[in-house]
C-alpha positions in Angstrom: 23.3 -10.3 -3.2 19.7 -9.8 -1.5 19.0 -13.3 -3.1 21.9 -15.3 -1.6 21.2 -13.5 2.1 17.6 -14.6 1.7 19.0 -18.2 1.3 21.6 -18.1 3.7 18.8 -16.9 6.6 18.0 -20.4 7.9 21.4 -21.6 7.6 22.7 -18.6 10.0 19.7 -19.3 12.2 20.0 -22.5 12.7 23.7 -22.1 13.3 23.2 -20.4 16.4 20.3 -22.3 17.8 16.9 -20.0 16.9 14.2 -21.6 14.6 13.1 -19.1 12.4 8.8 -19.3 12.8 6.9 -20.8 10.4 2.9 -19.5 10.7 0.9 -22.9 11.3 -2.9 -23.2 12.3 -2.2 -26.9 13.8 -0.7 -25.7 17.3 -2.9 -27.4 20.3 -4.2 -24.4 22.7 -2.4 -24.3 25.6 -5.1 -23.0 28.0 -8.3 -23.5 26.4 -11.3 -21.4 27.6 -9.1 -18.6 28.8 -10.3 -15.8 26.7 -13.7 -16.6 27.1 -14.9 -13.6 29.7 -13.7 -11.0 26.7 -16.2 -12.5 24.2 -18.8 -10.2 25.7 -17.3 -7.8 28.7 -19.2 -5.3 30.0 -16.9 -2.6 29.1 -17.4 -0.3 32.1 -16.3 -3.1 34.9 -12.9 -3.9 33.3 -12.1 -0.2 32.7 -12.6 -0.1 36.5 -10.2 -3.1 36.6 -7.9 -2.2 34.1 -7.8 1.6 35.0 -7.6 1.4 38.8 -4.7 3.0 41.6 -3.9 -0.6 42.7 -3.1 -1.8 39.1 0.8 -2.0 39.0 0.7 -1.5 35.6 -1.5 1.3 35.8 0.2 2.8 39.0 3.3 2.5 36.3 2.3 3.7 33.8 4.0 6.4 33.0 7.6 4.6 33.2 6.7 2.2 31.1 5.9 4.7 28.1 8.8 6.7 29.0 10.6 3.1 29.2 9.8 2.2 25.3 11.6 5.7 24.5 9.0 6.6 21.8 9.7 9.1 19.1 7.4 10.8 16.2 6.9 8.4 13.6 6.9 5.3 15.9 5.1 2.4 14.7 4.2 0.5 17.3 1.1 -2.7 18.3 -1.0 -2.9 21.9 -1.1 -6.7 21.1 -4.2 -6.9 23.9 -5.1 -3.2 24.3 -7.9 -4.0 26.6 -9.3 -0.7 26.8 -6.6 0.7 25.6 -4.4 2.5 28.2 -1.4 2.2 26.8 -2.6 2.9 22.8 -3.9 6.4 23.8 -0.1 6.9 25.8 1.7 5.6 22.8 -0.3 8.0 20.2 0.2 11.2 22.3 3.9 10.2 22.0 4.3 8.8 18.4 2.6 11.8 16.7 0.8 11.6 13.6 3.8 10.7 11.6 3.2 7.5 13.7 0.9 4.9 14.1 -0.4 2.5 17.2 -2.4 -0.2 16.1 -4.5 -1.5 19.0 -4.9 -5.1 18.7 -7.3 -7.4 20.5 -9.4 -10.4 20.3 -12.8 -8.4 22.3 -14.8 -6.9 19.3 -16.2 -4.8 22.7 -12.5 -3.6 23.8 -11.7 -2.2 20.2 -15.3 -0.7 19.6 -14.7 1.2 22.7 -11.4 2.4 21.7 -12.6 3.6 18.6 -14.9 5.3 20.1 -12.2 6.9 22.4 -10.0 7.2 19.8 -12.2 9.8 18.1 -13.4 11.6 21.0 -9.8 12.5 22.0 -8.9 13.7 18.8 -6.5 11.0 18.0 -6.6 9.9 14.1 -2.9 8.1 14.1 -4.6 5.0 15.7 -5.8 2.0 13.7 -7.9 -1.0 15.5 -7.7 -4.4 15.0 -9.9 -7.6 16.0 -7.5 -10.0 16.0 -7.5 -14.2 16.2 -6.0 -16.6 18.6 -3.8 -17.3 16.2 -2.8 -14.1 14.4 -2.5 -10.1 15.2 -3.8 -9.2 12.0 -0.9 -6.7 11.5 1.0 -7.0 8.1 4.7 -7.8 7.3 7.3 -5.3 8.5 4.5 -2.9 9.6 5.8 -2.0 13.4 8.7 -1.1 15.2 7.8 -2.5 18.2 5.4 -5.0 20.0 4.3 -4.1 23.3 2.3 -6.9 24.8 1.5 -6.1 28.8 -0.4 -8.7 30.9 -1.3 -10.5 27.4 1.0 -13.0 27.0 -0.3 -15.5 29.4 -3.8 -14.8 27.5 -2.3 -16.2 24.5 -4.2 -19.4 23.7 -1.7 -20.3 21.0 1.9 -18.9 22.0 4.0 -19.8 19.1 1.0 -19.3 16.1 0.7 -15.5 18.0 4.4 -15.1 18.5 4.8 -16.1 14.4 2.8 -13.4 13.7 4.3 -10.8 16.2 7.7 -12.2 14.2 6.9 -11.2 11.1 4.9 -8.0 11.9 8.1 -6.8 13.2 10.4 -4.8 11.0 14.1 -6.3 10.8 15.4 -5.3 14.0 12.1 -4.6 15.7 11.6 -4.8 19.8 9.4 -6.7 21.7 8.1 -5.9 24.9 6.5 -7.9 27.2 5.3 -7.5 30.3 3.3 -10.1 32.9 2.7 -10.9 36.4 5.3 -12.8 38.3 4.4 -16.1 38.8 6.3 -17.0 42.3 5.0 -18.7 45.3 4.6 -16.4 48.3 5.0 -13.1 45.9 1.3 -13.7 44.4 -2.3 -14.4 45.1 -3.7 -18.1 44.2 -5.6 -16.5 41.6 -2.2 -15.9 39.6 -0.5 -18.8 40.4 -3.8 -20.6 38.6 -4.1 -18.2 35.9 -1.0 -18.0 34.4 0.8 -20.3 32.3 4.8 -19.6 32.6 6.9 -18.4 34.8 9.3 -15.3 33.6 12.1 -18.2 32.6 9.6 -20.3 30.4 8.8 -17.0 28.7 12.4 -16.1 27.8 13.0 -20.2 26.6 9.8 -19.6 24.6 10.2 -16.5 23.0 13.9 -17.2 22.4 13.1 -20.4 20.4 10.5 -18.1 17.8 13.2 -16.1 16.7 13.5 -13.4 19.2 17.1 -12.5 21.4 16.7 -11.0 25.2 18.4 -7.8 25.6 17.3 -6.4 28.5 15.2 -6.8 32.0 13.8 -4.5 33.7 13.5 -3.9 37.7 11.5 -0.9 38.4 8.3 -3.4 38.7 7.6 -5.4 41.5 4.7 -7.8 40.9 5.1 -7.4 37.0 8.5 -8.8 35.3 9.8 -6.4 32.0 11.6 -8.4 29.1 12.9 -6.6 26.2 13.5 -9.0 22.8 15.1 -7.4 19.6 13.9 -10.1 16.3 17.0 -11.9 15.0 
């Protein structure tokens, strides 16, 4: 019986429109150069960033956790922890039943939270340097992906979103959340710097084997898109 579902997978998918993702290295970057000021950050000045009152994302915080509705065991991926905010949140919440693998493409950003990691005690937290093109994170490992203010960063959206795919356990979530790209709502700077607009996103995604379930409203100049894997 598991045999003949395994065969009848791409038939089913491709009888209601989703293309199931097949991990390829030939994908043309879509923003080249844009990960090029984590290759060697100075640590300190984009904690102040990251880490700031200001910072919807920051300000938010604590909805957002609460939002994911974490319990013990949990496993779930930062896919760009940055300096990892959110990873510490999530492993207070998932326990050490759990796990929270912090993924990242700066070998600086994951150093650090190591480092942070072990001075707070926290030993349910596993770091990965990642690739453009992959998260590093083995098949079926998480429950959910939470990727916040990343997604425009990724350099090659369907390779990463292939990977995210089959990370996921059957069923998984993903999360994403990124700045609103609308004219009059946000500064030059984001209007430059990232890619797609909330719609593109939910056409992309959608197409890499992913359904929208839910948005979100209680952010402003950040959109909140919650994807269950098909």
């Amino acid at each position: 019986m598991k045999i003949i579902q395994f065969l009848l997978a791409p038939i089913l998918a491709l009888s209601i429109g989703v293309s199931i993702p097949v991990l390829s290295n030939s994908e043309q970057s879509v923003r080249p150069g844009i990960n090029k000021h984590y290759q060697k950050p100075i640590f300190k000045q984009w904690l102040r960033r990251f880490e700031s009152p200001g910072r919807e994302v920051y300000d938010k915080r604590t909805e957002i956790v609460d939002s994911l509705q974490l319990k013990p065991g949990t496993q779930i991926a930062d896919i760009g922890a940055g300096t990892g905010l959110f990873t510490h949140l999530f492993a207070a919440k998932v326990g050490r039943g759990g796990k929270v693998y912090a993924v990242d493409i700066s070998k600086e950003f994951i150093r650090n939270i190591k480092i942070a990691s072990q001075s707070k005690g926290f030993d349910n937290i596993v770091t990965i340097v990642n690739t453009p093109y992959k998260t590093g994170l083995k098949k079926n490992s998480i429950d959910i992906a939470f990727v916040c203010n990343t997604y425009h960063h990724f350099e090659y959206p369907k390779s990463m979103m292939t990977s995210i795919y089959t990370a996921l356990k059957p069923g998984g979530v993903l999360i994403i959340i990124d700045f609103r790209k609308q004219k009059g709502l946000r500064s030059n700077w984001v209007m430059s710097h990232v890619r797609a607009n909330r719609e593109v996103v939910i056409k992309e995604v959608s197409k890499w084997g992913f359904r929208l379930k839910e948005k979100k409203h209680f952010l402003k100049t950040n959109y909140y898109l919650k994807f269950k894997k098909i």
